[in-house]
C-alpha positions as CSV (number, residue, x, y, z in Angstrom):
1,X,118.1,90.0,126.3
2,X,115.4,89.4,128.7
3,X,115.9,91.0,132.4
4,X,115.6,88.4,134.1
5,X,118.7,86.3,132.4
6,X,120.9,89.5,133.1
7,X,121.4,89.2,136.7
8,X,120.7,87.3,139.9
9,X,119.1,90.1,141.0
10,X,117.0,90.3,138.6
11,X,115.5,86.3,139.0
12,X,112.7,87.2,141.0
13,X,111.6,90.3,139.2
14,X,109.1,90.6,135.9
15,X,110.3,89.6,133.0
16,X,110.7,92.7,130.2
17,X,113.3,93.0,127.1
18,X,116.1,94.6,127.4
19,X,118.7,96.5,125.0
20,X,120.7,98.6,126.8
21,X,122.1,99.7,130.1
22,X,123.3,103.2,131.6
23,X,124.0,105.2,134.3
24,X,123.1,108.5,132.0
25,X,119.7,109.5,132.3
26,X,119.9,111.6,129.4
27,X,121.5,108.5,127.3
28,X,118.2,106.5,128.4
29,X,116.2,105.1,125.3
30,X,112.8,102.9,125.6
31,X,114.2,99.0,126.4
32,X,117.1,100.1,128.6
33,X,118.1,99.6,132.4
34,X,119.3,103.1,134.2
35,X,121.8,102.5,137.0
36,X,121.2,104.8,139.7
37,X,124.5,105.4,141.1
38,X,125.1,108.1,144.6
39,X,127.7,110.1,143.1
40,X,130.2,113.2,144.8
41,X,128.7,115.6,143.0
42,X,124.9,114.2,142.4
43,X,123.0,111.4,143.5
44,X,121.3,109.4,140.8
45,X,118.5,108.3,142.4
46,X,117.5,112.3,141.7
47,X,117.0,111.1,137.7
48,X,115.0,108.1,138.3
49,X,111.5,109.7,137.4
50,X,113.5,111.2,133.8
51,X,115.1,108.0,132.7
52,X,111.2,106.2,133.5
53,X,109.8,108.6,131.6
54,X,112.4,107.8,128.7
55,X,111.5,104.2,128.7
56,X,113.7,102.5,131.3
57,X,112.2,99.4,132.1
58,X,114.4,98.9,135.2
59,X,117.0,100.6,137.3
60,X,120.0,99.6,139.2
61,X,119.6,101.2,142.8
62,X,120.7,101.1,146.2
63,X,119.1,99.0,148.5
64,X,115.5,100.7,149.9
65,X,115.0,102.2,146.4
66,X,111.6,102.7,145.1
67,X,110.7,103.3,141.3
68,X,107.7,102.7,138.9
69,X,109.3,100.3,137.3
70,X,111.0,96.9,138.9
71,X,114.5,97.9,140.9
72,X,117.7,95.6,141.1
73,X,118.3,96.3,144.8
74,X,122.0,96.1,145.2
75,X,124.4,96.6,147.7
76,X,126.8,97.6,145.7
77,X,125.2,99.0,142.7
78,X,128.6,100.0,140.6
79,X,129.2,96.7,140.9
80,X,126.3,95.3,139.8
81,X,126.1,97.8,136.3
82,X,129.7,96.3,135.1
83,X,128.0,92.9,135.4
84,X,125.4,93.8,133.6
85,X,127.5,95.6,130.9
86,X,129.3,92.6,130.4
87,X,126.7,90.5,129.6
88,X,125.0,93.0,127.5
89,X,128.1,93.6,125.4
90,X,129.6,90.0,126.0
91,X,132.8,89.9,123.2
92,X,136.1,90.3,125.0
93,X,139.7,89.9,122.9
94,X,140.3,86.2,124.2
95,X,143.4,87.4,126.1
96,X,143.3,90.5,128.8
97,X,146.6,92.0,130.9
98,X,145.7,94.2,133.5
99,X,148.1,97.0,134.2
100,X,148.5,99.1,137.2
101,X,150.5,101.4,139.7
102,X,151.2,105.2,140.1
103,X,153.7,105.4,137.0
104,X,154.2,103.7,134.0
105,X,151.1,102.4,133.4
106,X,150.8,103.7,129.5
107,X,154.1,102.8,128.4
108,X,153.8,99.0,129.7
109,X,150.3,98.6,127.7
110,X,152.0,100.3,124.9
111,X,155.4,98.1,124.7
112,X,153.0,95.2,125.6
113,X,151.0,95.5,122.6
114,X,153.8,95.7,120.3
115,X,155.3,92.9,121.6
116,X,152.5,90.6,121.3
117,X,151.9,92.0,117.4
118,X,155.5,91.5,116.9
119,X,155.1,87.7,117.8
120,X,152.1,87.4,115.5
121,X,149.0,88.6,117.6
122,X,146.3,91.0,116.7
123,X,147.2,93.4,119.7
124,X,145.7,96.4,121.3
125,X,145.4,98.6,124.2
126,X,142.9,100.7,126.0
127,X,144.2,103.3,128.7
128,X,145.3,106.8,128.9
129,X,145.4,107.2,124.6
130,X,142.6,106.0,123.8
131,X,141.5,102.4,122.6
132,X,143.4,101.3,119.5
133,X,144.1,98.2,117.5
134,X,144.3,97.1,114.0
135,X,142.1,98.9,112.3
136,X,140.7,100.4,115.6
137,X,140.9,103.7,117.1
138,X,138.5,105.4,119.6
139,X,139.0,108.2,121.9
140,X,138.2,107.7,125.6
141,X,137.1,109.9,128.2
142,X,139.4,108.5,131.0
143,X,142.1,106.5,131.5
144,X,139.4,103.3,132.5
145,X,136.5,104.1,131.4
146,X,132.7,103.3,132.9
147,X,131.9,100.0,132.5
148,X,128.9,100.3,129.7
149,X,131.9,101.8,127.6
150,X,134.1,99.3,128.8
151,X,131.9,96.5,127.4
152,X,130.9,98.1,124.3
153,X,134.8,98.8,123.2
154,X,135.7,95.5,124.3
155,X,133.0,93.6,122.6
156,X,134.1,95.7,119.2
157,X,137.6,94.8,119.3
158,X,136.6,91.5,120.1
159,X,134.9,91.4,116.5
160,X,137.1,93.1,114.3
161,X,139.6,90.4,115.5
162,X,141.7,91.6,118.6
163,X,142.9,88.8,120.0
164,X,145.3,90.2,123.2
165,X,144.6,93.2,125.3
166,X,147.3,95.6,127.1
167,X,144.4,97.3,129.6
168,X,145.6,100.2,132.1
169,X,143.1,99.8,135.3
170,X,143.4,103.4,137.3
171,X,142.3,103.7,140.7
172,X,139.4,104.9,140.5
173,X,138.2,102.6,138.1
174,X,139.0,99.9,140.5
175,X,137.5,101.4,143.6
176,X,133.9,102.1,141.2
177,X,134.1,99.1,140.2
178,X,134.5,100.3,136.5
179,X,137.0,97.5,135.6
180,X,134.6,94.4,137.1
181,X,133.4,92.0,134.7
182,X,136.6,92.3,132.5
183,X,138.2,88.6,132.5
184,X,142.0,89.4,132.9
185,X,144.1,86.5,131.7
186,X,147.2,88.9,133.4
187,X,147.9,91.6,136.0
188,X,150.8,93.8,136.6
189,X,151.8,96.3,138.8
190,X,154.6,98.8,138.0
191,X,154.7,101.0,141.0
192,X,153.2,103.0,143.9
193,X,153.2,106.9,145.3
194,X,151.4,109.6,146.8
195,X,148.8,110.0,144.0
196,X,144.8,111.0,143.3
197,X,144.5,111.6,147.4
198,X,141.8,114.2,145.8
199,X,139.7,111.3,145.5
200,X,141.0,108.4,148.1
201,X,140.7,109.7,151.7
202,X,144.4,108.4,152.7
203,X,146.6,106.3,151.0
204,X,146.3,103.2,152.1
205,X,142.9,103.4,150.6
206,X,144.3,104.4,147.4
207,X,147.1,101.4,147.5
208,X,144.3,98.9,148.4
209,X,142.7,100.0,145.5
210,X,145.6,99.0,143.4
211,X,145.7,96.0,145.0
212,X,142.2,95.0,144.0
213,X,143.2,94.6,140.9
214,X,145.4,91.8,141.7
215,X,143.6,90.2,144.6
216,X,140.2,90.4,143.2
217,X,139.6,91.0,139.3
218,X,142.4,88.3,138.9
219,X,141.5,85.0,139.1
220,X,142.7,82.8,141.3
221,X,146.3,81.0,139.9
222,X,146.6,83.6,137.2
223,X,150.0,85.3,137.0
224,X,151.1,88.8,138.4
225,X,154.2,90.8,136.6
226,X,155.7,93.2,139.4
227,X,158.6,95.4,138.8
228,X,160.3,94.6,142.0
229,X,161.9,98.0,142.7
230,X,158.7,100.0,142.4
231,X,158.0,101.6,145.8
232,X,155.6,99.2,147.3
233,X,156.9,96.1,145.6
234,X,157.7,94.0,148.4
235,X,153.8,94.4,150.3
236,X,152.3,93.7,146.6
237,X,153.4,90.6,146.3
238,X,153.2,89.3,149.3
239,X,150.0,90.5,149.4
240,X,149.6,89.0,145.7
241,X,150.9,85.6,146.9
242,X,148.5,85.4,149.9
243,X,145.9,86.1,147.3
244,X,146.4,82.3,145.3
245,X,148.4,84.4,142.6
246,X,151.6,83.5,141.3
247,X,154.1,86.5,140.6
248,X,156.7,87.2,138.1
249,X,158.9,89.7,138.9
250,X,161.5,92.0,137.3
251,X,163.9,94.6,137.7
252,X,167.1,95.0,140.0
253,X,165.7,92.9,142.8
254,X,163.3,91.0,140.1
255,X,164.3,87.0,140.3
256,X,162.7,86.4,137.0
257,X,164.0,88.7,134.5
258,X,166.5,90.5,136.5
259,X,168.4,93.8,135.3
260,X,172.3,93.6,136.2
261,X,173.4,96.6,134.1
262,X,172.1,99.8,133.0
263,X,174.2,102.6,130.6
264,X,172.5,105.0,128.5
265,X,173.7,105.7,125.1
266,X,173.0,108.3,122.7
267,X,169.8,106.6,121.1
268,X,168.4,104.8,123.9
269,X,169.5,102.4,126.8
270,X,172.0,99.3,126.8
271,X,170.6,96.7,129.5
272,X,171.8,93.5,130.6
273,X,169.3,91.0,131.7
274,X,169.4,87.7,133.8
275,X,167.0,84.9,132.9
276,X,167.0,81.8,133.1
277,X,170.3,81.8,134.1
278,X,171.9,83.1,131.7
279,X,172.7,86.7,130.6
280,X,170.9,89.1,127.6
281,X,172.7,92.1,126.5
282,X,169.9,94.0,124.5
283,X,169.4,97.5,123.2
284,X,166.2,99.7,123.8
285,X,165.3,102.5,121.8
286,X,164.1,104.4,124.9
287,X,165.7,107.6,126.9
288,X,165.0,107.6,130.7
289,X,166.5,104.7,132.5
290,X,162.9,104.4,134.2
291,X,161.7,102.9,130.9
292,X,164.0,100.0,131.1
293,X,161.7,99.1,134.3
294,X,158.5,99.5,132.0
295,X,160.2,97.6,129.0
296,X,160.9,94.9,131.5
297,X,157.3,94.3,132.9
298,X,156.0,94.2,129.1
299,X,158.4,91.7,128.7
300,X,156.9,89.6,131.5
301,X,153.8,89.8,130.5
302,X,154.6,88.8,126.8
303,X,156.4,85.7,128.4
304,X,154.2,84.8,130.9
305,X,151.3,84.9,128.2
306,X,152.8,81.7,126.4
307,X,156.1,83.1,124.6
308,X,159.9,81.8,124.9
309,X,161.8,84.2,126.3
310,X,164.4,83.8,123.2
311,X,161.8,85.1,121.0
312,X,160.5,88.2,123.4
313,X,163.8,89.4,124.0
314,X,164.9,90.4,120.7
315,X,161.9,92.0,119.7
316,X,162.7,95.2,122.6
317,X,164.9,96.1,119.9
318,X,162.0,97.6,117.9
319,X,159.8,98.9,120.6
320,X,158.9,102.7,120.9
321,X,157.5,105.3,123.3
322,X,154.0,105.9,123.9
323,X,152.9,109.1,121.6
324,X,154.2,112.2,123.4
325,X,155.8,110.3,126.7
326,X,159.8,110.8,125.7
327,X,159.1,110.2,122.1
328,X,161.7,110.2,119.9
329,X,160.8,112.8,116.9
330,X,163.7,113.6,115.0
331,X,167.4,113.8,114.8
332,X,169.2,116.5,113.4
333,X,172.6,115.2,111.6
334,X,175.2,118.0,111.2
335,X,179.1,117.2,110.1
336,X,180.6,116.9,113.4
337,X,177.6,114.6,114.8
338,X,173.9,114.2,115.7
339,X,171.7,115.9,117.9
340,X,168.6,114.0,119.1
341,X,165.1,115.7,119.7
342,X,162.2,114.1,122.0
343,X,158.2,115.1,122.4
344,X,157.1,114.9,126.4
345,X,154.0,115.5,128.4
346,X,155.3,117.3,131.3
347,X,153.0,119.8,131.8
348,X,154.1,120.1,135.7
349,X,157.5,121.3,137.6
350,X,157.8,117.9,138.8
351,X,157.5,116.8,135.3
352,X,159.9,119.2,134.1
353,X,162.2,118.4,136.0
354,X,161.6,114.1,136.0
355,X,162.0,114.7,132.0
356,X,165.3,116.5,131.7
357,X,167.2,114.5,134.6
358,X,165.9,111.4,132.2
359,X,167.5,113.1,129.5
360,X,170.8,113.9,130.8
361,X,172.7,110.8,131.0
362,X,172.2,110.7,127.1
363,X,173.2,113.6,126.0
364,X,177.1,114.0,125.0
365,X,176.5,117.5,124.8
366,X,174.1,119.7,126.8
367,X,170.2,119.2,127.2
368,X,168.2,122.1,125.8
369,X,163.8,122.3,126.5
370,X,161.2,123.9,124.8
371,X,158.3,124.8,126.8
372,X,155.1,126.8,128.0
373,X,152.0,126.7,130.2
374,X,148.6,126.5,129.6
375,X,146.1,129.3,129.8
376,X,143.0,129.2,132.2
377,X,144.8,127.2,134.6
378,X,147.1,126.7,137.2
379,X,148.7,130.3,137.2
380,X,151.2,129.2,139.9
381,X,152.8,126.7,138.7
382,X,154.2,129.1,135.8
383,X,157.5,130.3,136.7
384,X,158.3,126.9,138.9
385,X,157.8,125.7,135.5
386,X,160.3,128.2,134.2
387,X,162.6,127.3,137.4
388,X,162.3,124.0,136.9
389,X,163.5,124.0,133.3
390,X,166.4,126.4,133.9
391,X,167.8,124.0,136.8
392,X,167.8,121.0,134.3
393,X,168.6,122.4,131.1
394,X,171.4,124.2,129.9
395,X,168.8,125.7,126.6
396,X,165.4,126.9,127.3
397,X,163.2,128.0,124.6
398,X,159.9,129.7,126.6
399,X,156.7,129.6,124.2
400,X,152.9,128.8,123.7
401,X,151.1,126.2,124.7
402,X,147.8,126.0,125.2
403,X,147.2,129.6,125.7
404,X,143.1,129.3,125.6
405,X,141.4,132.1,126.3
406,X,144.4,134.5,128.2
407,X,146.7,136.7,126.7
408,X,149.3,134.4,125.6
409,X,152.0,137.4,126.1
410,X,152.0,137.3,130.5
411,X,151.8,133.7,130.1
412,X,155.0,133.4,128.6
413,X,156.6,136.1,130.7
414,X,155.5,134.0,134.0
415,X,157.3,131.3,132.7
416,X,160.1,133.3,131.7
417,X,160.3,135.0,135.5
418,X,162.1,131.1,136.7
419,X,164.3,130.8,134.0
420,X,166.5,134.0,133.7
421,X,168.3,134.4,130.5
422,X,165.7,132.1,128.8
423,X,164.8,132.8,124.4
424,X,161.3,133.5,124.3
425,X,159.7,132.8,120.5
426,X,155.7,133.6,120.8
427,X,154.7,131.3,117.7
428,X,154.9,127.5,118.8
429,X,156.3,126.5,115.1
430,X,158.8,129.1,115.1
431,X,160.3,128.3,118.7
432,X,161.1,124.6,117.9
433,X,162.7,125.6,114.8
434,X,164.4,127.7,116.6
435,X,165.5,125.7,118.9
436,X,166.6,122.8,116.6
437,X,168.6,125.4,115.1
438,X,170.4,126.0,117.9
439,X,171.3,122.1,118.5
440,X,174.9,121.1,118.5
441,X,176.5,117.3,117.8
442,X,176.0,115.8,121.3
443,X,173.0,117.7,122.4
444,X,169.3,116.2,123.1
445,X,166.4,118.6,123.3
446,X,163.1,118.3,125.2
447,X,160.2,119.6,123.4
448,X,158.2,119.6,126.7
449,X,154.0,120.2,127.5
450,X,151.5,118.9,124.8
451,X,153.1,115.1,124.5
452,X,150.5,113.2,122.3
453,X,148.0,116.5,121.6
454,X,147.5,116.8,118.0
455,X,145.7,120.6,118.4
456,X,146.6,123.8,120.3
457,X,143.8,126.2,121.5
458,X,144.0,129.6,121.1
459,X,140.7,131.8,122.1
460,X,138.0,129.6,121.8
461,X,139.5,127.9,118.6
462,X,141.1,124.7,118.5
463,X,144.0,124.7,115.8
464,X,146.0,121.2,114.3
465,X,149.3,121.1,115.4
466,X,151.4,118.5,116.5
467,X,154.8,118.3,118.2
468,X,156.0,115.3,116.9
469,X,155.6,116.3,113.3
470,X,156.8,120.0,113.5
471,X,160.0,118.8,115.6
472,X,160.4,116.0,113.1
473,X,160.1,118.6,109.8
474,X,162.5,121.0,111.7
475,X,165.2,118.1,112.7
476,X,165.1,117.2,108.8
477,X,165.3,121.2,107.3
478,X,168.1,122.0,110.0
479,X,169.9,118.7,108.9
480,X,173.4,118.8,106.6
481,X,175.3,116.2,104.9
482,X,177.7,114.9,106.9
């Protein structure tokens, strides 16, 4: 594509070819446009004279920037690359939700996407997990990625036939302009708390960055799905509103698809739902009362994409967890009952804790967790770890996780130290037979730390394993006829 066609600011300049953009110099090949971007760590205005050198026939730069080759002065430069990526890779799956807030983000693009296949769409989603569709799967670096790899994963889906697009928008990607250029048919927003103030100086700046996505990247008259109880819900869509958007909204305070009764059972969560005047008893297959709230937004945005709401309702029957976030991996049947084992990310206290007070209300029995910490990192968090497991479980099993390159052995002991009277099993395997074994008919068990990972790394080497499948094999050896 010629330069000039590219960009506005790019009219005025000479004319050369173009076949790629990036803000890596070292990714720089002859024919390509290098965006200089100022950076926290490094400035890359510094790399300017490398990515000539490797054949960049323009750059992106802040205004006042001098090269040897022509320079798209821009004001805001970020900006200005995502435009530019998204005409260079120009394929977008016809139909794009936008998803953001604090919490919830991944299991809303996830339940989305399985709603829209489930009423005949080719449906994907990009976020925290990767990007995957049918017959798509591709590993990304962050949760929204820079906007060259935005484009280029779009623009594939796009041609092997995606049609609808579940698409988690962090903050950051929405305050560098990482998400711009994307043309969201959809937004929602799930919720909003003290988060990422590491990178936004306060919090309003983080919540405004939220916001953006709503107010700015969504066009004008397109629809908004908020979960009304989130914190924040009330200034979001106002704000929305003000903004020429029209919101849908859910929940206990939603007026659209309202919740009116919660109970957990032991599979999942019995919900009673108010729309269009009238009332939806439905089952989900989820633990954690929270992901009623999720399930509920997904549902909005299934609806307010074209669908009947008698024909998106019945299909939250058949929706499942996002890999390793409360997934369910097994259940072990004995003679007097059933025992049901789930796979969780909590890698934190906070976590810890958040994942066995969702897990309570459905067990019959007690709540038993698995759990470590990871080596070469936060050593403090260990035994509040250990703490926070022994305050919400009546089981803990203390064992490997990632050790990396420590000594596995004062790991685990550190853990130990908050949980008093805790079974410590060093081999990973081993402990979650182990504690499947010790399930009884009523119990629910928390197999808590590597969620979705499908390795563990001991030393320097990285090793297969995968929660979901050994918990899984173990819930089906430990099983009797009833």
């Amino acid at each position: 594509m010629k330069l000039q066609h590219l960009h506005p600011l790019a009219a005025e300049l000479p004319d050369a070819e173009v076949t790629g953009v990036t803000a890596d110099s070292r990714a720089v090949e002859p024919g390509f446009v290098f965006a200089a971007l100022p950076g926290s760590r490094a400035d890359g205005r510094r790399f300017i004279p490398q990515a000539v050198e490797a054949g960049a026939v323009a750059i992106i730069a802040p205004t006042g920037t001098k090269a040897d080759v022509p320079v798209l002065e821009s004001e805001e430069p970020r900006l200005t690359l995502a435009e530019i990526a998204s005409r260079l890779h120009h394929g977008q799956p016809a139909h794009v939700a936008g998803i953001t807030g604090t919490n919830g983000k991944t299991s809303v693009a996830r339940f989305t996407g399985q709603l829209w296949n489930a009423l005949g769409h080719k449906a994907g989603t990009l976020g925290t997990l990767g990007a995957v569709a049918p017959g798509y799967d591709y590993a990304l670096r962050h949760t929204t990625p820079d906007p060259v790899e935005i484009h280029q994963v779009l623009s594939t889906m796009a041609s092997l036939g995606t049609t609808h697009l579940a698409m988690e928008v962090s903050s950051h990607g929405l305050a560098q302009h990482r998400a711009d250029g994307v043309a969201f048919s959809q937004g929602a927003f799930t919720n909003i708390t003290q988060d990422h103030l590491d990178y936004h100086p306060d919090f309003e700046d983080y919540f405004k960055a939220k916001l953006r996505l709503l107010t700015g990247l969504l066009p004008e008259g397109r629809t908004a799905v908020i979960c009304a109880d989130g914190a924040g819900a009330d200034r979001v869509m106002e704000e929305t509103r003000a903004a020429g958007r029209t919101v849908f909204s859910t929940g206990r305070e939603g007026s659209d698809l309202k919740l009116v009764d919660l109970a957990p059972t032991p599979t999942g969560l019995r919900i009673v739902v108010e729309a269009d005047g009238r009332s939806h008893e439905l089952h989900l297959p989820l633990i954690g009362a929270f992901q009623a709230d999720n399930a509920l937004v997904a549902a909005g945005l299934a609806v307010t994409s074209g669908h009947d709401l008698a024909a998106v309702l019945p299909c939250l029957a058949e929706i499942s967890a996002a890999p390793g976030r409360m997934e369910h991996a097994g259940t072990k049947r004995m003679a007097g009952g059933e025992a049901a084992i789930y796979v969780d990310y909590a890698h934190t206290p906070d976590a810890v804790r958040t994942a066995l007070a969702a897990a309570r209300p459905h067990a019959e029995g007690r709540v038993a967790v698995l759990l470590g910490a990871g080596g070469d990192r936060d050593r403090a968090k260990r035994p509040l770890m250990g703490r926070a497991a022994a305050e919400g479980a009546d089981l803990v099993f203390v064992t490997d996780d990632n050790p990396r390159t420590e000594e596995a052995g004062p790991i685990r002991e550190a853990v130990a130290s908050g949980a008093p009277g805790a079974r410590i099993v060093a081999n990973r395997a081993e402990a979650i037979g182990a504690a499947v074994d010790a399930l009884e008919p009523g119990d629910v068990l928390i197999v808590a730390g590597k969620g979705h990972e499908k390795y563990q790394i001991v030393g320097d080497v990285t090793y297969p394993f995968d929660d979901v499948a050994v918990a899984g094999e173990a819930a089906k050896a430990a099983s009797v006829s009833a």
